[in-house]
C-alpha positions as CSV (number, residue, x, y, z in Angstrom):
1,X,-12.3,11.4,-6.1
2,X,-9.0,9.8,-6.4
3,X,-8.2,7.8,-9.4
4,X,-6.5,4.3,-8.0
5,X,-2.8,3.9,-9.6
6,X,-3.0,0.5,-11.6
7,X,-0.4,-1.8,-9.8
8,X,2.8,-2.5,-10.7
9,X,4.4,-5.7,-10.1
10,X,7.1,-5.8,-7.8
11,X,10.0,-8.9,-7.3
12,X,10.9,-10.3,-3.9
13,X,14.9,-9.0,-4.5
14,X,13.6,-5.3,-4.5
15,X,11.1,-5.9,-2.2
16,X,14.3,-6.6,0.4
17,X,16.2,-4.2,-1.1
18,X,13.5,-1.4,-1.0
19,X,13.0,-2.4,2.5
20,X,16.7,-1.8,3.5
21,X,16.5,1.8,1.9
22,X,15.9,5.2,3.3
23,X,13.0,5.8,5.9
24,X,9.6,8.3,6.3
25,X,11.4,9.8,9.0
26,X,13.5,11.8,7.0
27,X,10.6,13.3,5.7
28,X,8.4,14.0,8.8
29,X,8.8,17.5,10.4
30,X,8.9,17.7,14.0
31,X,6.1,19.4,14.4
32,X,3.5,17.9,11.5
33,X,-0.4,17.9,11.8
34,X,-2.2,15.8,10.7
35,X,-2.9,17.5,7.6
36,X,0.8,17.7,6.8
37,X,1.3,14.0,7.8
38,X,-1.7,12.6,5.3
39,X,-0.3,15.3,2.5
40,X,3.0,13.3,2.9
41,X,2.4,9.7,3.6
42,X,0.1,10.4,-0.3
43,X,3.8,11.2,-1.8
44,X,6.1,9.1,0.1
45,X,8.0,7.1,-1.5
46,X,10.5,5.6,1.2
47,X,9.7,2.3,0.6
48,X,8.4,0.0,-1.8
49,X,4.5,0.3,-0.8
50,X,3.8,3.1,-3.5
51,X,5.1,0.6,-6.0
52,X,2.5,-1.9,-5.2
53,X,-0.6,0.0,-3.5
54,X,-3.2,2.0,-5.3
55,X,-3.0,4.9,-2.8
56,X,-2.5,5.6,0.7
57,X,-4.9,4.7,3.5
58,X,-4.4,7.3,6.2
59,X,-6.7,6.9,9.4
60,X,-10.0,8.6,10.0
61,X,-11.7,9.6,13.2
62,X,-11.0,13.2,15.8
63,X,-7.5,13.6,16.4
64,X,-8.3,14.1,20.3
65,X,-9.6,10.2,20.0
66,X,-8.9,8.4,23.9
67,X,-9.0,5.4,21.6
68,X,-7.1,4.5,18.1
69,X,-7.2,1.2,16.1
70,X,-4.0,0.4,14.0
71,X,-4.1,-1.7,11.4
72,X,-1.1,-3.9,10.1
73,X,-1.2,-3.0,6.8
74,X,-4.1,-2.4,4.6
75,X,-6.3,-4.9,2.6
76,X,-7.2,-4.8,-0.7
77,X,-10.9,-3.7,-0.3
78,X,-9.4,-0.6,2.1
79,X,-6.5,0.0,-0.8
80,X,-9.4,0.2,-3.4
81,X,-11.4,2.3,-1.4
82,X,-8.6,4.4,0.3
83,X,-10.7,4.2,3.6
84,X,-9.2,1.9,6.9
85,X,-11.0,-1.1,8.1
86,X,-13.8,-1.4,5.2
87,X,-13.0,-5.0,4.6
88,X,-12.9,-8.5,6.5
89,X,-11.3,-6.9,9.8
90,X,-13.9,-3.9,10.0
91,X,-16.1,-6.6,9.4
92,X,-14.7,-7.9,12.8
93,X,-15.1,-4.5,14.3
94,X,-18.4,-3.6,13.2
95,X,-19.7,-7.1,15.5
């Protein structure tokens, strides 16, 4: 079980500034699975998210999926439990 990181507060300035900064591509082999894809968006830290997020919520489901939902960004009830679409719009979903 993974321990959430307690969050750290984070101005507007660096917010923008973070933004402007560096990119996940750099970090993204051509050629990534999955596996390799989850392992890095846990470490990235190419933008200011990790500063303010608990941990990362990478998607769930068969990779060969004809369908994919993608989320904006995740909520606080999927940043808590690391899992996409457990809170108000899985709610939606799940109707």
């Amino acid at each position: 079980m993974t321990v959430p990181r307690k969050r750290q507060p984070v101005k507007r300035e660096q917010k923008r500034k973070s933004k402007k900064e560096g990119t996940a591509a750099d970090l993204i082999p051509p050629d990534a699975t999955l596996d390799q894809l989850r392992e890095i968006a846990t470490t990235c830290k190419a933008c200011y998210l990790w500063q303010v997020g608990t941990q990362t919520v990478f998607g769930e489901g068969p990779s060969d999926a004809k369908l994919m939902f993608v989320g904006e960004q995740p909520g606080d009830k999927e940043d808590i439990a690391g899992r996409p679409f457990v809170g108000p719009a899985g709610m939606r979903l799940d109707r």
